[in-house]
MARZANU-495370 format. One line per 2 residues: number of its first residue (from 1); for each residue x, y, z of N, C-alpha, C. Coordinates in pm, whole numbers, plus 50000, padded with zeros to 5 digits. Atoms other than C-alpha are relative to their C-alpha. Layout:
<recs>
NUM	X Y Z X Y Z X Y Z  ... $
</recs>
This chain:
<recs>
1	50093 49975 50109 72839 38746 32486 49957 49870 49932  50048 50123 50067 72852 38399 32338 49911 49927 50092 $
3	50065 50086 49911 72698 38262 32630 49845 50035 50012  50125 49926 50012 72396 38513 32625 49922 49925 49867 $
5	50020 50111 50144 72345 38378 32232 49974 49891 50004  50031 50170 49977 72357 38015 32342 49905 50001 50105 $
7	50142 50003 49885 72094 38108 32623 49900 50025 49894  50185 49993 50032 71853 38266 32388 50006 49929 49868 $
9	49971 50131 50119 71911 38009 32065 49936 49871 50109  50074 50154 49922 71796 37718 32360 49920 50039 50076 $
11	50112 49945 49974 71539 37949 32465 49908 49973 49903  50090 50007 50132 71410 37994 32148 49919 49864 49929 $
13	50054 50095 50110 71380 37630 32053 49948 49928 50106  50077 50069 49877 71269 37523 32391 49835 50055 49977 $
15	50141 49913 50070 70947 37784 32297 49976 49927 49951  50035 50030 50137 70920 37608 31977 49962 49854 50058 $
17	50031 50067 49948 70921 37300 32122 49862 49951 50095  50104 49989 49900 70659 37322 32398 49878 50058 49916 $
19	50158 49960 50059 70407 37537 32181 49973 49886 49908  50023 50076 50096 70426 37233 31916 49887 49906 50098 $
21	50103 50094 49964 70323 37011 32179 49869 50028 50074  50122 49938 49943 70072 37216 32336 49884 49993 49913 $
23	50115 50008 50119 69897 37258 32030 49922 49861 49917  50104 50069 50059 69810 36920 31964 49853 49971 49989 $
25	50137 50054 50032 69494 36782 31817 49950 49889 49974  50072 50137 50082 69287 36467 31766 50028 49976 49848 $
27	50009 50002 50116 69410 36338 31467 49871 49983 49878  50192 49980 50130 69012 36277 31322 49948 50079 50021 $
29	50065 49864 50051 68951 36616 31347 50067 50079 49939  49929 49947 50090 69214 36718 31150 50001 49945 49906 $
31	50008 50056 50138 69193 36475 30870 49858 49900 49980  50169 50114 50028 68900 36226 30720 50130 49850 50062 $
33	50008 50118 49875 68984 35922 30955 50016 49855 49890  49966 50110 50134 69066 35654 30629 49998 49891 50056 $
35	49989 50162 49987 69045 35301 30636 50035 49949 49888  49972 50017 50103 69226 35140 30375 49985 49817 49922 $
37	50054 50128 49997 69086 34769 30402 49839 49983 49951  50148 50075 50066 68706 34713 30214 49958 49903 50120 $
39	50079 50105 49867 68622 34436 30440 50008 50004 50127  50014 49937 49892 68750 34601 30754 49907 50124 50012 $
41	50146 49885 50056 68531 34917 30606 49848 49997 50017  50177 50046 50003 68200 34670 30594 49988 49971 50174 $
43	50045 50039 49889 68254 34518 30920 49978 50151 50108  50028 49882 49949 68277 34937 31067 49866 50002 50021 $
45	50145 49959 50022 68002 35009 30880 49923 49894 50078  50087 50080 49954 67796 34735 30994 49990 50042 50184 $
47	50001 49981 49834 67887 34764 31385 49954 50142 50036  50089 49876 49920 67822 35138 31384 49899 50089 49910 $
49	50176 49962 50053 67519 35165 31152 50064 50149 49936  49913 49865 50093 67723 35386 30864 50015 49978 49870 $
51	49948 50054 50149 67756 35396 30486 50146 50032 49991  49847 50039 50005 68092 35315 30343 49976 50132 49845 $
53	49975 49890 50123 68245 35623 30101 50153 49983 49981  49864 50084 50067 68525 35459 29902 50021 50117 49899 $
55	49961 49932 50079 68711 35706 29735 50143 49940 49884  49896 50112 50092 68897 35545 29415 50089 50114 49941 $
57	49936 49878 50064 69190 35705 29337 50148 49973 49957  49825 50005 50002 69575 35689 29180 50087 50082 49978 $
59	49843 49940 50062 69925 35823 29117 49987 50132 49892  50042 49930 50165 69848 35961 28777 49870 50129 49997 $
61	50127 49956 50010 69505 36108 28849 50044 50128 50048  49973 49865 49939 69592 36508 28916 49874 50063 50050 $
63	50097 49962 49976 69231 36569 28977 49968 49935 50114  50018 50054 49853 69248 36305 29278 50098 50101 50093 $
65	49912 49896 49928 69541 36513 29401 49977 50114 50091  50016 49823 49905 69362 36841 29436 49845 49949 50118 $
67	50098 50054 49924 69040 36631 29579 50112 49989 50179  49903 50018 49846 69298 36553 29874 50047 50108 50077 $
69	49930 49871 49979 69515 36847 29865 49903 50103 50055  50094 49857 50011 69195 37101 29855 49901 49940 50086 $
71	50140 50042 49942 68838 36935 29920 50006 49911 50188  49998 50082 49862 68954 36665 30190 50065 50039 50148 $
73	49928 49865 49888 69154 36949 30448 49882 50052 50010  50084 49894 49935 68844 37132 30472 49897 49947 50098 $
75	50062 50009 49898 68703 37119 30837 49842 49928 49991  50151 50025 50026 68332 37083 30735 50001 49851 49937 $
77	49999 50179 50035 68412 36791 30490 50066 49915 50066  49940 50055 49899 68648 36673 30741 49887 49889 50117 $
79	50111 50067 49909 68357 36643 31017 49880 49909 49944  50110 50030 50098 68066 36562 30769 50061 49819 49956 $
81	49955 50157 50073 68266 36213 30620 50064 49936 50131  50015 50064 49863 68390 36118 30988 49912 49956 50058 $
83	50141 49984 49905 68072 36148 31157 49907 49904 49977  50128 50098 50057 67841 35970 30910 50036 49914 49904 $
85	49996 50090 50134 68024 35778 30659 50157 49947 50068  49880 50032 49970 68338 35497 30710 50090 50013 49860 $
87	49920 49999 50144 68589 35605 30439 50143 50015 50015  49858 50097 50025 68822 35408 30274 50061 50073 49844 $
89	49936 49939 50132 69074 35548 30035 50051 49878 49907  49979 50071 50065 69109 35326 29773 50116 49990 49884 $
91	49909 49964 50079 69460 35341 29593 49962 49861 49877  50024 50109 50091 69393 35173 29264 50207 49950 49934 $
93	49811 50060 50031 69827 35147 29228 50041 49907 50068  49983 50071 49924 69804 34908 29464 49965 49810 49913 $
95	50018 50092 50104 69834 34514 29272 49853 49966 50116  50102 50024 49968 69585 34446 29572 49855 50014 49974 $
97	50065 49953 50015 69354 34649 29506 49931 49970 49851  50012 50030 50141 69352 34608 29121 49871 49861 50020 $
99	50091 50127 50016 69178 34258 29143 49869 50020 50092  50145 49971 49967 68878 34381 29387 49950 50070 49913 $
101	50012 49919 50104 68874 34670 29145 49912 49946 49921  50036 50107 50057 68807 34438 28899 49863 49921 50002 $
103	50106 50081 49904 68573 34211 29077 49833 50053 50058  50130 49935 49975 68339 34447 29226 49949 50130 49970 $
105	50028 49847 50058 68368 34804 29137 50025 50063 49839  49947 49908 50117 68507 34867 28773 49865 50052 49948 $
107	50111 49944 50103 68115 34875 28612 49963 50131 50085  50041 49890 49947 68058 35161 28909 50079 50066 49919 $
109	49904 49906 49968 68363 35362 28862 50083 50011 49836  50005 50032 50103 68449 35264 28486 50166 50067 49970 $
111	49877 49977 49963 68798 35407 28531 49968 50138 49966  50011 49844 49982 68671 35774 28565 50045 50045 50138 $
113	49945 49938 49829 68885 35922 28865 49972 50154 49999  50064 50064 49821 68812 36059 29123 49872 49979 49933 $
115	50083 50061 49996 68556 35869 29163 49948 49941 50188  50013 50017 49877 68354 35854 29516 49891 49925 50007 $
117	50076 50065 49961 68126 35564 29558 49946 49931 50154  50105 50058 49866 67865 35544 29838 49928 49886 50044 $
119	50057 50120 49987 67804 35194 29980 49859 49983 50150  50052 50003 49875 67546 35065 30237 50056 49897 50083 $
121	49913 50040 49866 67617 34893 30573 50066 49856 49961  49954 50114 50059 67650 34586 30372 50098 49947 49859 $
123	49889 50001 50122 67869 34671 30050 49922 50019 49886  50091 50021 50168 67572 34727 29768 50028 50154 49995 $
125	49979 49847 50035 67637 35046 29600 49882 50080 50006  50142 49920 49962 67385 35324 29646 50041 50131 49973 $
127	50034 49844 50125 67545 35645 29459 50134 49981 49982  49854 50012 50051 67862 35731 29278 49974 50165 49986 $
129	49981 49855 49993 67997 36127 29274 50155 49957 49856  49819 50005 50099 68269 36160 28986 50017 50127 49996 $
131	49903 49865 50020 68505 36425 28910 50057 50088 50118  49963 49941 49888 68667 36683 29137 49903 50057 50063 $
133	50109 49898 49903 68417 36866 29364 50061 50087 50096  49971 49915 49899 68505 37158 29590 49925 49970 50079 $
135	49999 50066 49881 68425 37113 29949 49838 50086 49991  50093 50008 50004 68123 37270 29930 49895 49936 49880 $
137	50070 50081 50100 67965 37083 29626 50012 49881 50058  50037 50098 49955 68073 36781 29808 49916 49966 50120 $
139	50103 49967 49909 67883 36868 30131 49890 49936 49939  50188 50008 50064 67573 36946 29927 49991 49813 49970 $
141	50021 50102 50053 67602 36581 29743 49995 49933 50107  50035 50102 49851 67642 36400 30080 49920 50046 50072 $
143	50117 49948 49941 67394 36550 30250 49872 49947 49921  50129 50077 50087 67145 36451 29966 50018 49867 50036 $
145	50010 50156 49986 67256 36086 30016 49953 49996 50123  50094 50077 49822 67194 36098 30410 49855 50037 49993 $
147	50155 49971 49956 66858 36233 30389 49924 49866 49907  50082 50081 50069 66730 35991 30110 50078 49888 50050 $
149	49949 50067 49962 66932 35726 30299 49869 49984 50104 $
</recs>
């Protein structure tokens, strides 16, 4: 009887096993595809003819949280910010970060988080989205930028 038990217990996790790996997926179609470098971000953009969507965000901010948690999991915004835009998550807890912060973005982004600023292939800003947005409000707003892009 114990032996039957120890057959289907290393049955069971042999299953478990095998369907895990069966089921994989491309990891950039399961998540937005991040870049967490600005100047590796421009040189993207530049080589494959893309605006840059820097999402500024920290620790503290509970409204970046659910932007991640909620808006950035959903399939549509998933494909939609892969496809046509190189985006870089921008942790502002980072001391690195702080001094570009600083430097080039605080008059965009004014320390209102989330905060999603749309660059062109070359780094000049060209729209800013604040606050949380559900995945379809952010759609709609990127979609307006590619067409008047």
């Amino acid at each position: 009887m114990r032996k039957i038990i120890l057959i289907l217990i290393f049955s069971l996790l042999l299953g478990c096993i095998s369907e895990e790996n069966s089921i994989e997926t491309p990891k950039e179609k399961t998540s937005i595809a991040w870049v967490y470098n600005i100047e590796e971000a421009e040189g993207i953009a530049k080589e494959e003819n893309k605006l840059i969507f820097i999402d500024f965000n920290a620790d503290n901010c509970g409204w970046c949280r659910k932007l991640e948690e909620i808006t950035y999991r959903e399939e549509n915004v998933i494909k939609l910010v892969n496809e046509n835009f190189v985006p870089v998550y921008f942790d502002l807890d980072i001391e690195a970060n702080k001094e570009i912060y600083v430097q080039k973005y605080h008059k965009y982004v004014q320390g209102y988080l989330p905060t999603i600023l749309i660059l062109d292939k070359e780094g000049k800003p060209l729209y800013r989205i604040t606050g949380y947005k559900t995945d379809e409000q952010l759609i709609e707003l990127l979609n307006k930028v590619l067409l008047e892009v």
